[in-house]
N, CA, C and O of each residue as an XYZ file, in Angstrom:
584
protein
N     -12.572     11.624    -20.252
C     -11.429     11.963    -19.429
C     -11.676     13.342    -18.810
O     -12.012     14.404    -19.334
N     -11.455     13.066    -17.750
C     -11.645     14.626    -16.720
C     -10.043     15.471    -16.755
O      -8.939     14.932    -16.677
N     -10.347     16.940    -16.898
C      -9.504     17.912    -17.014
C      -9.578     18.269    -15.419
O     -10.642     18.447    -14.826
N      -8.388     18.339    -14.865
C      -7.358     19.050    -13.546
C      -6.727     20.227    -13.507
O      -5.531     19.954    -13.606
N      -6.834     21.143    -13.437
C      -5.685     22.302    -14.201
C      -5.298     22.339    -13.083
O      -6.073     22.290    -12.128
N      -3.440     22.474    -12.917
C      -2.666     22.582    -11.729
C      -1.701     23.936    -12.168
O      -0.947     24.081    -13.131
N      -1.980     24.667    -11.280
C      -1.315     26.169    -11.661
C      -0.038     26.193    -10.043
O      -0.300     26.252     -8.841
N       1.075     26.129    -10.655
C       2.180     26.314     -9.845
C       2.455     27.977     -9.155
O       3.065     28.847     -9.776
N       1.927     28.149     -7.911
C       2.262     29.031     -7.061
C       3.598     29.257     -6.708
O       3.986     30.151     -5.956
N       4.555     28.100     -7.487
C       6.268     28.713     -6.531
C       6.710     28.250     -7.887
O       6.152     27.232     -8.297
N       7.697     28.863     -8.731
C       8.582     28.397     -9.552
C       9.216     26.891     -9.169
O       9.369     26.093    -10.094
N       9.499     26.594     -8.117
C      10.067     25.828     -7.604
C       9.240     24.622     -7.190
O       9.785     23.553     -6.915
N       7.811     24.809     -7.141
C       7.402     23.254     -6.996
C       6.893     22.541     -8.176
O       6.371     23.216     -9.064
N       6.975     21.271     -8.303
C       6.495     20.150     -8.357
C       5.515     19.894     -8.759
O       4.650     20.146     -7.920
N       4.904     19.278    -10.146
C       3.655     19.101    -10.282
C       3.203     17.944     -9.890
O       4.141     17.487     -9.236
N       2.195     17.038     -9.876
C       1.957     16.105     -9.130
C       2.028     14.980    -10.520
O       1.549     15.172    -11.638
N       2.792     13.770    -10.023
C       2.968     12.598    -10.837
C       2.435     11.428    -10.931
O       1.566     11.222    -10.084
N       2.597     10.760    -11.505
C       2.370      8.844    -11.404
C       3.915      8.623    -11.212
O       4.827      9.188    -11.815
N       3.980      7.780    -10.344
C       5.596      6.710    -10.360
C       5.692      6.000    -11.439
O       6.652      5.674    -12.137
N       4.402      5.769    -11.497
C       4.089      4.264    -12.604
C       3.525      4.349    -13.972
O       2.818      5.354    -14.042
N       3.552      3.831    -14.848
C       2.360      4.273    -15.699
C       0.981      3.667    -15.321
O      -0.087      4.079    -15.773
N       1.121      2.647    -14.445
C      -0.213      2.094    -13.849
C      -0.563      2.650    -12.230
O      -1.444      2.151    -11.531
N       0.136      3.540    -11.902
C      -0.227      4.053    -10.559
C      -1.897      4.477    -10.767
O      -2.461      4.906    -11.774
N      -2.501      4.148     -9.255
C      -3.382      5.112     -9.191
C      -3.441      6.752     -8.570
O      -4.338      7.552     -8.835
N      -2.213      7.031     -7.653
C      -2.269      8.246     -7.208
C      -1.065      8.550     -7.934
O      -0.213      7.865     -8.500
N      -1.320     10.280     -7.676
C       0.228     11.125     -8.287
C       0.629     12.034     -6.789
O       0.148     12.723     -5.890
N       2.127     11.317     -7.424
C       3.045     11.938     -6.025
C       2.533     13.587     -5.544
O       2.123     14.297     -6.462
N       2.551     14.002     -4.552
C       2.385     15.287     -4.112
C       3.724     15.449     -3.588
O       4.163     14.550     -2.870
N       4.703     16.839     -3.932
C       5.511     17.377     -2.873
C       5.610     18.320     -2.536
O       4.913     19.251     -2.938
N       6.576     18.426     -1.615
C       6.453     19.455     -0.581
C       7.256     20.904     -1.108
O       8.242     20.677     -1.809
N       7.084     21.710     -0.964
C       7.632     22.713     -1.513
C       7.433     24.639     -0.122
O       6.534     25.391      0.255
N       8.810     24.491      0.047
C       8.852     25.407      1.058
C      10.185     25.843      1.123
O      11.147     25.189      0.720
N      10.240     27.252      1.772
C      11.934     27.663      1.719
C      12.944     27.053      2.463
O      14.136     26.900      2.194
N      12.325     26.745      3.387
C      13.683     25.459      4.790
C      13.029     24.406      4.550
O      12.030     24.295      3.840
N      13.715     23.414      5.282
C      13.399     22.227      5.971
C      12.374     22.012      7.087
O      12.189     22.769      8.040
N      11.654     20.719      6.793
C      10.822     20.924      8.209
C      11.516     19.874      9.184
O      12.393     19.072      8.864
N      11.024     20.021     10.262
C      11.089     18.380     10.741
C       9.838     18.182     11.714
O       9.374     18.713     12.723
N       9.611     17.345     11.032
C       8.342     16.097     11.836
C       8.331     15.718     13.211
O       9.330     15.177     13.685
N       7.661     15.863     13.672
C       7.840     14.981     15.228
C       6.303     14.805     15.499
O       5.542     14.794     14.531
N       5.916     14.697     16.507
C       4.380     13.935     16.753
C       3.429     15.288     16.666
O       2.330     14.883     17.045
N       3.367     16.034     16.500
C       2.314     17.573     16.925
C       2.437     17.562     14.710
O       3.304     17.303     13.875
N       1.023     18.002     14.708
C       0.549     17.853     13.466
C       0.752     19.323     12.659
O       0.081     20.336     12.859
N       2.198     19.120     11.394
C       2.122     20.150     10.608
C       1.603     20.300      9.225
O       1.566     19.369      8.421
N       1.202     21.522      8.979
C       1.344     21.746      7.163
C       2.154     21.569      6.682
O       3.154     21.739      7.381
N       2.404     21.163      5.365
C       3.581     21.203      4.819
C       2.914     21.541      3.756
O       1.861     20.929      3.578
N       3.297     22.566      2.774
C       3.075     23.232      1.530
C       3.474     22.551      0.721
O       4.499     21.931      1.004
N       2.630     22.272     -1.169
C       2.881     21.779     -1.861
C       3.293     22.905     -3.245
O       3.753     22.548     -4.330
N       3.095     23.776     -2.981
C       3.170     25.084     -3.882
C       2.046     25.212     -5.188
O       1.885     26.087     -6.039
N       1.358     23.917     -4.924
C       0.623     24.205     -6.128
C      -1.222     24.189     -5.473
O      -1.720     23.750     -4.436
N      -1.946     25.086     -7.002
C      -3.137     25.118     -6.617
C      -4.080     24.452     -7.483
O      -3.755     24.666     -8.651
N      -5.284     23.615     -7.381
C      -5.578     22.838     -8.642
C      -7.164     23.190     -8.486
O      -7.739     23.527     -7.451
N      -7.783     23.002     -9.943
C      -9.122     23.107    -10.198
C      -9.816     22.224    -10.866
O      -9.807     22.177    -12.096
N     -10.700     21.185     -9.882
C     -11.120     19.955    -10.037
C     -12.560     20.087    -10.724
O     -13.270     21.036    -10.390
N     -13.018     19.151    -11.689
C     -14.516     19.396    -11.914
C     -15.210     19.121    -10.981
O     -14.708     18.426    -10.098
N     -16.311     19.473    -10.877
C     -17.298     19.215    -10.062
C     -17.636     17.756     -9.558
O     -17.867     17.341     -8.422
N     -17.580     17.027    -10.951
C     -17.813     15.490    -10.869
C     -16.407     14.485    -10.439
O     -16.504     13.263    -10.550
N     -15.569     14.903    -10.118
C     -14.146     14.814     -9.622
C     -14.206     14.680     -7.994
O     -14.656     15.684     -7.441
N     -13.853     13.681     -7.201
C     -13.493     13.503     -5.569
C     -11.971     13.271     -5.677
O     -11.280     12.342     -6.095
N     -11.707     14.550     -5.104
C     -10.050     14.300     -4.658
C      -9.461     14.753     -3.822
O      -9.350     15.870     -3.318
N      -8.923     13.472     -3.629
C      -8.508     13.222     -2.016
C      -6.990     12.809     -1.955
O      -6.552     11.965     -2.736
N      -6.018     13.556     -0.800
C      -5.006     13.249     -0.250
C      -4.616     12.287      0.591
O      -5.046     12.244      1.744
N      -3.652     11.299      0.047
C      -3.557      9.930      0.618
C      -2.051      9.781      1.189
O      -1.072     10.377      0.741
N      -2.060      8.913      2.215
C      -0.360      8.561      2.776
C       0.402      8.029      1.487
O      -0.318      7.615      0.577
N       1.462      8.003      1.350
C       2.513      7.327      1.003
C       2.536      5.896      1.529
O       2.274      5.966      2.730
N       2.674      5.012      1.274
C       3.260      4.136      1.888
C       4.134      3.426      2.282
O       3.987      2.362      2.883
N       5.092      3.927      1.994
C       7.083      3.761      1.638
C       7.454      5.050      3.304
O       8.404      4.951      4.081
N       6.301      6.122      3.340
C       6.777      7.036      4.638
C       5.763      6.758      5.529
O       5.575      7.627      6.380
N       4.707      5.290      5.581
C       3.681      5.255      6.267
C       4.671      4.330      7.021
O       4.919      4.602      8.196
N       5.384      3.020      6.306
C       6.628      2.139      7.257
C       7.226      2.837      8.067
O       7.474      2.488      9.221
N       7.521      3.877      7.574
C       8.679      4.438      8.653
C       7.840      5.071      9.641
O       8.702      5.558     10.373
N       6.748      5.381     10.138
C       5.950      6.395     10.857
C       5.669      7.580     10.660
O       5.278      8.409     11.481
N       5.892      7.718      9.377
C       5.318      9.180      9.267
C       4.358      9.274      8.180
O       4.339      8.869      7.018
N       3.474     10.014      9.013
C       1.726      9.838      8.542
C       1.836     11.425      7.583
O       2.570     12.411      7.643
N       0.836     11.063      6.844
C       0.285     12.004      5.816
C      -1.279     11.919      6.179
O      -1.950     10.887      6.136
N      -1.686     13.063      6.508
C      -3.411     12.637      7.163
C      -4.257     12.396      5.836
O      -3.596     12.696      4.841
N      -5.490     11.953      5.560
C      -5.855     11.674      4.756
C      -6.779     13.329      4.596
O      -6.809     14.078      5.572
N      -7.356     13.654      3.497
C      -7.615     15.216      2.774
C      -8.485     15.107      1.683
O      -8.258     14.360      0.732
N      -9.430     15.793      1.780
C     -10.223     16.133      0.905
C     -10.020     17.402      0.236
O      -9.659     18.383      0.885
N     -10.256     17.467     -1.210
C      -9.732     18.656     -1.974
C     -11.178     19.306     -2.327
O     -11.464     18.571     -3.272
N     -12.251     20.165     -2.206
C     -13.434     20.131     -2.806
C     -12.848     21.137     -4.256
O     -11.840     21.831     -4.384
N     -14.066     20.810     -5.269
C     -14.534     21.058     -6.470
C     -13.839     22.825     -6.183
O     -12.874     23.309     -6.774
N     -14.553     23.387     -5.284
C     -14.500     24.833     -5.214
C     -13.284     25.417     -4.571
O     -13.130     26.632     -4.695
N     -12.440     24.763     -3.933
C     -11.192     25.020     -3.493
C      -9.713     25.702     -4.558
O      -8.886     25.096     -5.240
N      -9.900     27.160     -4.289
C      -8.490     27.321     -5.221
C      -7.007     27.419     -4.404
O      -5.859     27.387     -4.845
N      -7.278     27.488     -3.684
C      -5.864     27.438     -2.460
C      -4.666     26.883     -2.274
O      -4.517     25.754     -2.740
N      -3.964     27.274     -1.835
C      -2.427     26.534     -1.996
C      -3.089     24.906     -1.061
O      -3.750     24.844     -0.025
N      -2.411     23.446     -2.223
C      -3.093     22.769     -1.364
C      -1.463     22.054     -0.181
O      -0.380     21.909     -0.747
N      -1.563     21.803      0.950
C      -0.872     21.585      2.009
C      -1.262     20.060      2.603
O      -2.383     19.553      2.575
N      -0.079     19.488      3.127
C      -0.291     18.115      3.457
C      -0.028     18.028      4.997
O       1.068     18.320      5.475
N      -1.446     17.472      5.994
C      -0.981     17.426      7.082
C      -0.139     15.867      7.735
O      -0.644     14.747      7.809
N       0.942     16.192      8.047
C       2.262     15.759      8.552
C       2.185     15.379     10.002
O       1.462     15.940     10.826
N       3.052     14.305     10.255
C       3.647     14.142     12.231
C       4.269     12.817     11.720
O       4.407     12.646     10.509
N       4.635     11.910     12.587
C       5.412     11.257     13.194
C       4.494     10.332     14.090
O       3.628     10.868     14.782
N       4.693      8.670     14.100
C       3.924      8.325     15.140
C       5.004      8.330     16.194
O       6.225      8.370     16.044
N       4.012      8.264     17.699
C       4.721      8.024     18.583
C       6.094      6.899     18.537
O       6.294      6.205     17.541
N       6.997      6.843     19.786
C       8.068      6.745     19.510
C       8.379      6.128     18.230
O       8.534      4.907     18.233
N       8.506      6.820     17.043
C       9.364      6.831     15.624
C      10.183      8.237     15.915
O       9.850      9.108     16.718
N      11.420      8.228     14.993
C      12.297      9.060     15.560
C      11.919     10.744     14.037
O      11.541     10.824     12.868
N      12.352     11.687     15.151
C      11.648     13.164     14.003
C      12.472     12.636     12.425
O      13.523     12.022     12.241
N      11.204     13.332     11.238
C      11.952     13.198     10.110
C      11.469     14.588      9.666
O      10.493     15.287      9.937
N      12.501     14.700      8.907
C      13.151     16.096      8.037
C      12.328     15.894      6.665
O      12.465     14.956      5.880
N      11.520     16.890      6.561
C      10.958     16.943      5.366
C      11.872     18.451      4.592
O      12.160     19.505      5.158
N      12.104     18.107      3.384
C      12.395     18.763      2.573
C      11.936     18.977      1.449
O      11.090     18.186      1.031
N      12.350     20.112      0.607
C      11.270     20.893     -0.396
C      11.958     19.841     -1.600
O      13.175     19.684     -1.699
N      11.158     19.301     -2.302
C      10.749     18.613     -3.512
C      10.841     16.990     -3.031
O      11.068     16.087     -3.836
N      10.639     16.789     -1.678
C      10.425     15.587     -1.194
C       9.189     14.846     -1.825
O       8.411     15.732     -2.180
N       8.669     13.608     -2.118
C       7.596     13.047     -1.937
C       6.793     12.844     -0.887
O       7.224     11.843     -0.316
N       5.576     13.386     -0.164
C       4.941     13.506      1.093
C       3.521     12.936      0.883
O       2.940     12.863      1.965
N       2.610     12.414     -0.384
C       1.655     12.628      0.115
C       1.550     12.083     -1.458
O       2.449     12.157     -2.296
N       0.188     11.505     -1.647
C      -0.583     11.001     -2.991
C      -1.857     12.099     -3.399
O      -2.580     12.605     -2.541
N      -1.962     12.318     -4.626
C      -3.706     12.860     -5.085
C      -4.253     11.334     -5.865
O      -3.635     10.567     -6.603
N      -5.458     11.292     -5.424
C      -5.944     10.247     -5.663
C      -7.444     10.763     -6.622
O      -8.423     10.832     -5.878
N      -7.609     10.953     -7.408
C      -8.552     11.389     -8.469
C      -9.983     10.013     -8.317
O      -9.719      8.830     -8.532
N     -10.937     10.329     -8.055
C     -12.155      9.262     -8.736
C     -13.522     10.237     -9.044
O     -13.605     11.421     -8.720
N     -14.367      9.603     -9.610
C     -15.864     10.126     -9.693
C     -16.385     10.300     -8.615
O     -16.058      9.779     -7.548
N     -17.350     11.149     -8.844
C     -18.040     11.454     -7.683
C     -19.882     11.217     -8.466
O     -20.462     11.689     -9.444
N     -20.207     10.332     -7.476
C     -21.528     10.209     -7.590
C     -22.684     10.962     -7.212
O     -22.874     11.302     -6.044
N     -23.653     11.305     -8.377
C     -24.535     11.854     -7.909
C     -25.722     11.802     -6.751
O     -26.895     11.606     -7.071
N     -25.224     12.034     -5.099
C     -26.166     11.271     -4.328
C     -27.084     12.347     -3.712
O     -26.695     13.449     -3.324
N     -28.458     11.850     -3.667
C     -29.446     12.601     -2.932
C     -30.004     11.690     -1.226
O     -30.459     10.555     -1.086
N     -29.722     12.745     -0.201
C     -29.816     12.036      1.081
C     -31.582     12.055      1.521
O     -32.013     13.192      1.333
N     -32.245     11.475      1.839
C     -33.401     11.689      2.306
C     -33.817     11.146      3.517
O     -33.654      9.930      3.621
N     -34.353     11.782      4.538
C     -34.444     11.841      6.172
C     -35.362     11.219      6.049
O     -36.371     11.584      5.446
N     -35.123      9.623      6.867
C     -36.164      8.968      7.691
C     -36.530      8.953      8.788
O     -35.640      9.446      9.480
N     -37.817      8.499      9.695
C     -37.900      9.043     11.125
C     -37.980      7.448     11.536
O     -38.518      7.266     12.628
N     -37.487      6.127     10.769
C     -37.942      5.227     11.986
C     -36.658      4.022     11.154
O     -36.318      3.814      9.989
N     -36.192      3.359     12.752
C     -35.269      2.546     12.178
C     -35.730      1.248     11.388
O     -34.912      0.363     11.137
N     -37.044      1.156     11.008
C     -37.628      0.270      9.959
C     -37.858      1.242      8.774
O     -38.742      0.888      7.993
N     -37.453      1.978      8.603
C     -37.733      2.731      7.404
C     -35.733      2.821      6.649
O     -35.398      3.733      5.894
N     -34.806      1.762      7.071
C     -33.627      1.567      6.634
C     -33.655      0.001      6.679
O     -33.929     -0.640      7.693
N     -33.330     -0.553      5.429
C     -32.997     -1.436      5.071
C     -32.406     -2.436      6.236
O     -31.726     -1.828      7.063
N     -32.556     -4.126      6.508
C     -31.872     -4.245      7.571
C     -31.117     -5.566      6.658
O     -31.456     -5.946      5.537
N     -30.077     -6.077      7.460
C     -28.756     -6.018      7.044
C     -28.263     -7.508      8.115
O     -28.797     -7.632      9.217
N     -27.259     -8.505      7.640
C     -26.825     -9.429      8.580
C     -26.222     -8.702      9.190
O     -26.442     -8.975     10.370
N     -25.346     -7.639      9.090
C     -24.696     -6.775     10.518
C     -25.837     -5.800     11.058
O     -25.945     -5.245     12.152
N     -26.379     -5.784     10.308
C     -27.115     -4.074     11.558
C     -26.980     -3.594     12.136
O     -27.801     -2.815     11.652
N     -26.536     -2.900     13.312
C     -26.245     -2.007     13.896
C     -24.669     -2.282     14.770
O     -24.219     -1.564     15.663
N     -23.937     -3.728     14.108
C     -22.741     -3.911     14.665
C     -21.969     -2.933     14.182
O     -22.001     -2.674     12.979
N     -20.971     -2.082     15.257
C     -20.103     -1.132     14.771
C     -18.759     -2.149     14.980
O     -18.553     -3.307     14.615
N     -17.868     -1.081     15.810
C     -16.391     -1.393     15.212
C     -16.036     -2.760     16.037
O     -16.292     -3.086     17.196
N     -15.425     -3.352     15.102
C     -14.657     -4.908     15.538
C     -15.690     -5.409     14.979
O     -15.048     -6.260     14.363
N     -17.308     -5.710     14.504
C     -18.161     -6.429     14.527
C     -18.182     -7.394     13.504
O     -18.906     -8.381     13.367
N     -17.157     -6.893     12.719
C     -17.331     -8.566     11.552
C     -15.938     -9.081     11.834
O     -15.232     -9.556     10.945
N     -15.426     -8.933     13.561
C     -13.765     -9.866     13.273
C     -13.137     -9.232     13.479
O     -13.271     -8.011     13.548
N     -11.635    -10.302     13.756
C     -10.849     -9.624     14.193
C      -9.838     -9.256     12.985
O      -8.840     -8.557     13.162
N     -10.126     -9.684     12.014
C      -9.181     -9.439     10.932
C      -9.338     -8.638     10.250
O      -8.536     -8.436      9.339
């Protein structure tokens, strides 16, 4: 089991949860002195807390999906290993969805904890020197429309 230490920067925020006992992410919230409100131009929203991930730890900030229905996006976020910083969730509104009011101890945003694999990249100079593949070089749409 991997150790997280989450050190609260505001008396007032929020440590990060499970809803569930089987969730895979823990709630992130928002923690700030006013209200925000959302509209389409992309904000921070502060979580008040700062966390220290192991090395072998990838964690990453995920939408909600209960505020992804309604149009309001949580961008997706990477937390690195070496990061001690207040961590912040970027916020908006999709087009025409109407502004929403974020408030301090709201739910805004998931931490999503997994391993991180040990990978070593090594530079090839010829496109026969990569594995080839029934898709190969099809990019986006290329396996369907589904």
């Amino acid at each position: 089991m991997s150790n997280v230490k989450i050190l609260r920067l505001k008396q007032e925020a929020h440590l990060p949860s499970r809803g569930s006992a089987a969730a895979t992410g823990f709630d992130l919230y928002a923690c700030m002195d006013e209200p925000v409100v959302l509209t389409g131009q992309p904000q921070l929203i502060p979580c008040g807390i700062a966390i220290a991930s192991p090395e072998d730890i990838d964690t990453q900030i995920r939408p909600r999906s209960g505020l992804t229905l309604k149009g309001v996006v949580a961008a997706f976020g990477t937390i690195d290993a070496d990061y001690r910083g207040e961590l912040f969730v970027t916020m908006y509104v999709l087009p025409d969805c109407d502004e929403h009011v974020v408030h301090s101890g709201d739910r805004i945003a998931q931490l999503v904890f997994s391993t991180l694999p040990r990978v070593v990249t090594t530079e090839v100079f010829d496109q026969s020197d990569l594995s080839s593949t029934a898709r190969g070089s099809g990019g986006h749409g290329s396996t369907g429309d589904r």
